[in-house]
C-alpha positions in Angstrom: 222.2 36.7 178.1 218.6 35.8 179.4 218.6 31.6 180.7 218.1 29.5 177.2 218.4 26.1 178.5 218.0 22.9 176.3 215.4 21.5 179.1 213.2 24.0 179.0 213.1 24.0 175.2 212.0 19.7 175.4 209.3 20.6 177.9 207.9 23.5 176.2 207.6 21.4 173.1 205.8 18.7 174.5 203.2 21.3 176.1 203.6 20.4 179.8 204.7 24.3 180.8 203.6 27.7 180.2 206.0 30.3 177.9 208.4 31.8 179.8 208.7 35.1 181.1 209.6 37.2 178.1 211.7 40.4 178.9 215.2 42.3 177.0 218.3 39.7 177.9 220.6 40.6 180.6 223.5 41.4 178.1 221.2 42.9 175.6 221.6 40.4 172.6 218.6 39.7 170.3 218.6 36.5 169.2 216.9 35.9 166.0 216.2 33.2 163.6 217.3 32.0 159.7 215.6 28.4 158.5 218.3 28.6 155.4 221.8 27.8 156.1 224.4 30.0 154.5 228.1 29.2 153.8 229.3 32.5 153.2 228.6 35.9 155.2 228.7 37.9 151.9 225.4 38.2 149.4 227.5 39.1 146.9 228.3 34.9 147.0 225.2 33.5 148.9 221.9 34.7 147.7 220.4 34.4 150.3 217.9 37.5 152.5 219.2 36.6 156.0 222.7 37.5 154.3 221.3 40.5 152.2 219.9 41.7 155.3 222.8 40.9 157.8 224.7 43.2 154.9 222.3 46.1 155.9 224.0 46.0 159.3 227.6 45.6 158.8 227.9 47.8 155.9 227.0 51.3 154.2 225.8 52.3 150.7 226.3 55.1 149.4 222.2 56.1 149.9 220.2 55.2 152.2 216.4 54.5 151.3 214.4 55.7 154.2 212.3 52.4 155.2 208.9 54.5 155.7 209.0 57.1 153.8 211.0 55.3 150.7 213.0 58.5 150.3 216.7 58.1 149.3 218.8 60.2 151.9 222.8 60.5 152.1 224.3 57.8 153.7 228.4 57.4 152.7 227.7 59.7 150.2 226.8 63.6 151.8 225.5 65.0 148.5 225.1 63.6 144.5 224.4 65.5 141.3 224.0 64.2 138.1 226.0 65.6 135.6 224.9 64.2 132.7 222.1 61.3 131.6 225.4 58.8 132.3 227.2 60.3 134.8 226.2 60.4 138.6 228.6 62.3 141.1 228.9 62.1 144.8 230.5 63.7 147.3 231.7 61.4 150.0 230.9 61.6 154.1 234.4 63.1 156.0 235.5 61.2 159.2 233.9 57.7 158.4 236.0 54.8 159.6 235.8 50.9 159.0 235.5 48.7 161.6 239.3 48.0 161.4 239.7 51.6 162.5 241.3 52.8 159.2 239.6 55.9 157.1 237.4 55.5 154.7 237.5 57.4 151.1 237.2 57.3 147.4 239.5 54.9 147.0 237.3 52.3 148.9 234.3 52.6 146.5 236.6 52.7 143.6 238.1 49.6 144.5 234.7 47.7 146.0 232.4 48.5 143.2 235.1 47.9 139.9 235.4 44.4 141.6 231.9 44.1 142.1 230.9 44.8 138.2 233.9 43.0 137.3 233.0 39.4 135.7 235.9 37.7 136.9 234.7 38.3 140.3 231.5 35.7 139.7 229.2 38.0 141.6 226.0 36.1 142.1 222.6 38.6 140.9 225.3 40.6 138.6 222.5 42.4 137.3 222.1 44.4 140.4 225.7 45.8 140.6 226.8 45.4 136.6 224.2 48.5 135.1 227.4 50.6 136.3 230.3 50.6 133.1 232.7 52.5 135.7 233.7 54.0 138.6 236.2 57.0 138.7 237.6 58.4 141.3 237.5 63.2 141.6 239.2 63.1 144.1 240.4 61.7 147.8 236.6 62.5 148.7 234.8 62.7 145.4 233.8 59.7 143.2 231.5 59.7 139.9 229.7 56.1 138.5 229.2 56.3 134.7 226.7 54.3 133.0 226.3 52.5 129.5 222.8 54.2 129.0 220.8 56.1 131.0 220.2 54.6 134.3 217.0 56.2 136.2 216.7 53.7 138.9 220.6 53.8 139.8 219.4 55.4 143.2 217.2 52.6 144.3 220.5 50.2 143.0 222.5 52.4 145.1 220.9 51.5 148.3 220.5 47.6 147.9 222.8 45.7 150.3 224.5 44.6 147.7 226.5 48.1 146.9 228.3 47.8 150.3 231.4 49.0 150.7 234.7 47.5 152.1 238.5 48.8 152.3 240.3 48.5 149.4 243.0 47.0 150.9 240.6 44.0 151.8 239.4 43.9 147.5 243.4 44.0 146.7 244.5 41.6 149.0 242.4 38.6 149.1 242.9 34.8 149.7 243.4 32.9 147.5 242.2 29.5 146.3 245.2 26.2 145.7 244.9 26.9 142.3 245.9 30.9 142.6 242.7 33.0 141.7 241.0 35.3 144.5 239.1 33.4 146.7 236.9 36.6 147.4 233.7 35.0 149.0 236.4 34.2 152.2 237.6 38.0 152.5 237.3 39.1 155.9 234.1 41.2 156.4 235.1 44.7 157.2 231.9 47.5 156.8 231.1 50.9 157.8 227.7 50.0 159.3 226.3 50.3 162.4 227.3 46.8 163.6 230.3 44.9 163.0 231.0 40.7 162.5 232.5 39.5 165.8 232.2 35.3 164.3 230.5 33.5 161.3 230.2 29.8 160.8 229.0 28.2 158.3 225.4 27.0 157.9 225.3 28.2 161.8 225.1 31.2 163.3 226.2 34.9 162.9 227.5 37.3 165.7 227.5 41.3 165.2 228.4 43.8 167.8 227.5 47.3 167.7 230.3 49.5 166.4 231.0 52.0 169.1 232.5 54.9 166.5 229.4 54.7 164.0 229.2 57.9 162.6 225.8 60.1 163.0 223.9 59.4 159.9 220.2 58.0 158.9 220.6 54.9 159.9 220.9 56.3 163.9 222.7 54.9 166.4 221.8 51.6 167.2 219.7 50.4 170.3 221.0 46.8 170.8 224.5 45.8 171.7 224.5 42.5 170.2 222.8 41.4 167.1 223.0 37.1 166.9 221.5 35.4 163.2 220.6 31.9 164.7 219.8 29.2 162.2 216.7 26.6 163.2 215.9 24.7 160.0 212.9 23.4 161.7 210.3 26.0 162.2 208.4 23.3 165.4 211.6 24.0 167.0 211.8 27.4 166.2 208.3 28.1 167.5 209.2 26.0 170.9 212.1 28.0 171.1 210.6 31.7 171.0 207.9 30.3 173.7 210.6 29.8 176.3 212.9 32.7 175.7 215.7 31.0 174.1 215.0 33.0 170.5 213.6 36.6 170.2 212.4 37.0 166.9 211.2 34.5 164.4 209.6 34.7 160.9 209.0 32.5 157.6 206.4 31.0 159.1 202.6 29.9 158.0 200.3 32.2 159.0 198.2 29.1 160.8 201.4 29.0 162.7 201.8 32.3 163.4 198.1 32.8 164.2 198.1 30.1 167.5 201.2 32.6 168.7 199.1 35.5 168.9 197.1 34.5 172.3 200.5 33.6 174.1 201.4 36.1 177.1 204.9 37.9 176.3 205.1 37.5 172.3 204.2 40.3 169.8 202.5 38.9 166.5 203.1 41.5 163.8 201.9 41.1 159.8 204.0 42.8 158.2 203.9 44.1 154.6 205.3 42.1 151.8 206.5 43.0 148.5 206.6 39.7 146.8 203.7 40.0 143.9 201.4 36.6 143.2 200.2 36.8 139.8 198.9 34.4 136.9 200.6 34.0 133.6 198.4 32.6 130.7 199.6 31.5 127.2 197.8 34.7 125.2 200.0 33.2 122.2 199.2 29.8 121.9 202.8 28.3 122.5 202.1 25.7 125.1 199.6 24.2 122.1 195.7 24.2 121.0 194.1 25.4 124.1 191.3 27.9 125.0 193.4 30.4 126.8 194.6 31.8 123.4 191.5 33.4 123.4 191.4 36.3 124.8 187.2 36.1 125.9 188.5 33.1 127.9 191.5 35.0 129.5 189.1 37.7 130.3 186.9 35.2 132.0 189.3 33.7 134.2 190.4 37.2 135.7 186.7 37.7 136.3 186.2 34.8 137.7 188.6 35.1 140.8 187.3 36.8 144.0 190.8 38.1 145.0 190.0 40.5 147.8 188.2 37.1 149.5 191.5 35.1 148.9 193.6 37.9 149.8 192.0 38.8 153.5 191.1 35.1 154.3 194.5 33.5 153.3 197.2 35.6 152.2 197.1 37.9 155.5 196.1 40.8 156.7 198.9 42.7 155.4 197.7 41.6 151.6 197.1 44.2 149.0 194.4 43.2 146.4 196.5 44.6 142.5 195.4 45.4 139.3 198.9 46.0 137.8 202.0 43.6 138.7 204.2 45.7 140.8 204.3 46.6 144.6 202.3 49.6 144.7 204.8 51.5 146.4 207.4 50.9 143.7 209.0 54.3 141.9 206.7 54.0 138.5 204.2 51.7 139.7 200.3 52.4 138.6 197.2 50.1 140.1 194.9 52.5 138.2 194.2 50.0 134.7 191.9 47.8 134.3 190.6 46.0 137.0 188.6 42.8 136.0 186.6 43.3 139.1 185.0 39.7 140.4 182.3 38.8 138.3 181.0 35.5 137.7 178.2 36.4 135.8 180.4 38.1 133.3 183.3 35.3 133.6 180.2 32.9 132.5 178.9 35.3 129.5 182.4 35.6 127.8 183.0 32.1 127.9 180.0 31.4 126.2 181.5 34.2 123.6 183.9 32.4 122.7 182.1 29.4 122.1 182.8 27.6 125.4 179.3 27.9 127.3 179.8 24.2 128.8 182.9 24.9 130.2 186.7 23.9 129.3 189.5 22.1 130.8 193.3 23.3 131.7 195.9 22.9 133.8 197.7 25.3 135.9 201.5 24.5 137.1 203.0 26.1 140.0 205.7 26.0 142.7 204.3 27.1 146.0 201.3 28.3 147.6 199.0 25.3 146.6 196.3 26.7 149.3 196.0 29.7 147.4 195.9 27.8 144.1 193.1 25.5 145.8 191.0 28.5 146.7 191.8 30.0 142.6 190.4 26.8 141.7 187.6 26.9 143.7 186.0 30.5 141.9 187.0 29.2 138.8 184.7 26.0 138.6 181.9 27.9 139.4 182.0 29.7 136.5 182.8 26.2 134.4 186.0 26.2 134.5 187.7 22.8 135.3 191.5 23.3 136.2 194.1 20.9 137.5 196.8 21.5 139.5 200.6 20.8 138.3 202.8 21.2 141.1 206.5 21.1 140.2 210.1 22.3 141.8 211.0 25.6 140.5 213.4 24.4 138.2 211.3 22.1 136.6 208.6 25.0 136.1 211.0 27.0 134.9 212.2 24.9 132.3 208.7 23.9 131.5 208.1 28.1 131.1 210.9 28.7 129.3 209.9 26.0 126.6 206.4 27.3 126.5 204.9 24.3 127.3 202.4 25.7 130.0 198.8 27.3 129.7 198.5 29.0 133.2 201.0 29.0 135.7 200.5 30.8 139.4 204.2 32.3 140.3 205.3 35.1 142.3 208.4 37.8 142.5 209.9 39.5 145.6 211.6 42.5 143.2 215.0 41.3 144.9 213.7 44.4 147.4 214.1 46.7 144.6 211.3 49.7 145.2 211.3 50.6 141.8 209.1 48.7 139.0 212.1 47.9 136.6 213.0 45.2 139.2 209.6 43.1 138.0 207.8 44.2 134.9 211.0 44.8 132.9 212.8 41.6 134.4 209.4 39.6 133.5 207.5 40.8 130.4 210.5 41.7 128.0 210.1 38.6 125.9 212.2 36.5 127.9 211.9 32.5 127.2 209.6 32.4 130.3 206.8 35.5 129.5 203.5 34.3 128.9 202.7 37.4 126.8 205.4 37.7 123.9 204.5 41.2 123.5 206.8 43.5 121.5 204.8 46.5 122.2 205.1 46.1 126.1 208.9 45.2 125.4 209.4 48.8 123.4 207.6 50.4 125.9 209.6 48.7 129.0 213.3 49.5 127.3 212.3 52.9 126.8 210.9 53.9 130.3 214.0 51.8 131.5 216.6 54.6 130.4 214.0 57.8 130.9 215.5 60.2 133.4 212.0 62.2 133.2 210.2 60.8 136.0 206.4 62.1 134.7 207.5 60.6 131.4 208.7 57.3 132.3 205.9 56.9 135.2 203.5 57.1 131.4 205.5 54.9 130.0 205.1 52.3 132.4 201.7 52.9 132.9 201.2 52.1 129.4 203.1 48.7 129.2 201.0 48.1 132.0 197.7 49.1 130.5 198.8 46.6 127.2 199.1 44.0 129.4 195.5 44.1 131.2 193.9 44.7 127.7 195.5 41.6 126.9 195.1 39.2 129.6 198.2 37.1 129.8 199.2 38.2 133.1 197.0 38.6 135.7 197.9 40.2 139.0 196.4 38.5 142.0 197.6 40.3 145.5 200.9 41.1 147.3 201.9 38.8 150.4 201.3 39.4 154.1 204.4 38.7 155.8 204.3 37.4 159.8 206.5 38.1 162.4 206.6 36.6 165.8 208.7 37.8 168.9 209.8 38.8 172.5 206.7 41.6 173.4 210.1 43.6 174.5 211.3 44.1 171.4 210.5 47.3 169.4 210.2 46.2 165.9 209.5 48.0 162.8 208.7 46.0 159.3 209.8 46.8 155.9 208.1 46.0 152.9 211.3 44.5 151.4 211.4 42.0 154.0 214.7 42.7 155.2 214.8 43.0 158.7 216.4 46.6 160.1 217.5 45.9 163.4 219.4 48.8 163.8 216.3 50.5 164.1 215.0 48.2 167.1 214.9 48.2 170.6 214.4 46.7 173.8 211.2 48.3 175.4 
């Protein structure tokens, strides 16, 4: 490995050197960095996106979503047909082996996925791996998954991290906790993927080593020997760090950050794409109490009232996306052609005045993160008369507040959970939930029908109607996607995904 010494770190962070010489270490190990300390290895018991994306690399699903074309293409599985509107049937990749060296076959994704959908397993995000009833095994190299209703998204499900497969001898034979139950989240961590663990500790770091007798599938053949998740809780030190070689790839930080990396000789600054959604939620139904945004001359004001391409290329990042609709545009049923509220003041002015409010009004908007952006919201709407304050809360605290309806605008966001397919945010949000602003049984018809709609021209429609409903009504306006930024050694290769989870099995050293 490349010199990382502890004094060159202190006297890079007190500014006295230049960076040092960037270039691929010696023993070709990519060093990267997590700010979240994890106690488990395995997502399916720390929710966590270093782990989800670690899971990419030690493990197979049975599909693999191609990360720029957003095709599904056969990964464990060499072929699928669906046999009926609940029944999905694959035929399974010959001459796989786990990183223990034994065979892989039907059995193993019997085993993995019934204890995955099984409650008594306390699998954290169920919702991702419980929308399959069953799993049966054809035979040695057949298997079909059988669903409660019809399941149009199960291939985007299907390539998530979290429908990884281990042997079933690893599901059957667990540890086991003092008081005798399965203590699955400490099961060794045995894949099919393209790396395998070589040591994990808890809240440090994570070592993977290229698996020598990786099969020849979409994924490729990896480039890097050595793969090692560093955790730096402090991004300062992070920074300081990647300056003198120590770290070779560092992200979750703020763009200001980011943006005094990009003059430094031997880093690469890269804004990636970003499929976490920013988006208002106003009270169209009055439940927070009497306030103007139950009108819906006032709701349509405030979306005309906010110069979102300005926000979005000034603060968010370049990689932002301006939306009409709330969904990532490349998500499977996802349409930005409704209504667009384009930024008018003038118009934001003459509707208030509509609806009676021509001196202006007063509200309060509660939120979680991203106050800057919030600030520069607030900003376009007092020049149209519109005095907000801002409520800044923990997320459970907003949550609760949400859930109880005791808020007239909140600014939140959703990440999908990576899903590229628009079930995985309009039909988690806007089904009537506690927490949805808009309380709209129309949209919620509409949502559970395109849900289980095979047709893919029909349930597109569908969709495209919920989402029409819910510009025409105002009570959840879409703002822009995120930008996310990436800085690391110039000799690294890198390619971004809009989920956010880092591939590096498709990286290399230059």
């Amino acid at each position: 490995m490349m010199k990382r010494t502890c004094a060159a770190l202190s006297v890079a962070m007190m500014g006295l050197v230049a960076p040092a010489t960037h270039a691929a270490p010696d023993d070709d190990t990519l060093v990267w960095v997590t700010n979240r300390e994890a106690n488990v290895p395995l997502v399916w018991w720390e929710n966590l996106i270093d782990i989800a994306a670690m899971q990419h690399h030690f493990f197979d699903t049975l599909v693999y979503r191609n990360p720029e074309t957003m095709e599904y293409e056969p990964l464990l599985a060499t072929s699928w047909e669906r046999i009926d509107d609940l029944t999905l049937e694959f035929k399974l990749r010959p001459g796989v082996v786990f990183h223990d060296g034994s065979a892989f076959d039907a059995d193993d994704v019997v085993v993995s996925y019934s204890h995955l959908i099984n409650p008594d397993s306390h699998v954290m995000n169920s919702s991702l791996v419980n929308w399959i009833s069953s799993v049966e095994k054809v035979d040695d190299m057949t298997i079909r998954l059988h669903t409660a209703h019809p399941f149009p998204a199960a291939f985007e499900f299907l390539s998530s991290t979290r429908m990884g497969v281990m042997p079933s001898e690893v599901w059957e034979n667990p540890p086991m906790t003092a008081d005798g139950t399965p203590d699955y989240a400490n099961m060794p961590v045995i894949g099919t993927g393209p790396y395998k663990m070589v040591s994990f500790v808890p809240g440090g770091d994570m070592i993977l080593e290229r698996f020598e007798d990786y099969y020849d599938g979409p994924k490729g053949q990896p480039a890097i020997k050595t793969l090692q998740m560093k955790t730096i809780l402090d991004s300062e030190t992070a920074i300081a760090e990647l300056m003198v070689g120590q770290v070779d790839w560092v992200t979750g930080l703020t763009q200001d950050a980011v943006d005094s990396l990009r003059p430094i000789p031997g880093l690469e600054v890269l804004d990636g794409p970003d499929m976490r959604v920013s988006y208002l939620q106003l009270d169209a139904t009055g439940r927070s109490g009497d306030t103007p945004i139950a009108d819906l001359k006032v709701r349509q004001a405030i979306a005309h009232a906010i110069d979102k391409g300005s926000i979005a290329r000034n603060l968010v990042g370049p990689a932002a996306q301006v939306l009409n609709a709330g969904c990532y545009p490349t998500q499977v049923g996802c349409s930005q052609e409704v209504e667009p509220y384009a930024y008018d003041p003038e118009q934001a002015k003459a509707l208030l005045a509509e609806a009676g409010y021509g001196d202006g009004i007063q509200i309060t908007i509660d939120a979680y993160r991203d106050r800057y952006l919030l600030e520069a919201i607030l900003g376009n709407l007092a020049e149209v008369g519109i005095d907000a304050d801002i409520n800044m809360l923990q997320w459970a605290g907003l949550r609760s507040k949400m859930n109880d309806g005791e808020v007239e605008v909140v600014q939140t966001g959703w990440a999908s959970s990576g899903l590229n397919d628009i079930s995985g945010i309009a039909s988690v949000l806007l089904k009537m939930t506690p927490d949805d602003s808009c309380q709209n049984p129309k949209v919620k018809e509409l949502l559970d029908k395109a849900d289980i709609t095979i047709d893919t021209e029909l349930r597109a429609a569908t969709y495209k109607e919920a989402l029409d409903t819910i510009a025409a009504e105002v009570c959840w306006i879409p703002l822009y996607s995120h930008s996310k930024p990436y800085a690391y050694n110039e000799a690294l290769d890198f390619f971004p995904t809009a989920d956010g989870f880092p591939l590096f099995f498709l990286a290399s050293w230059d």
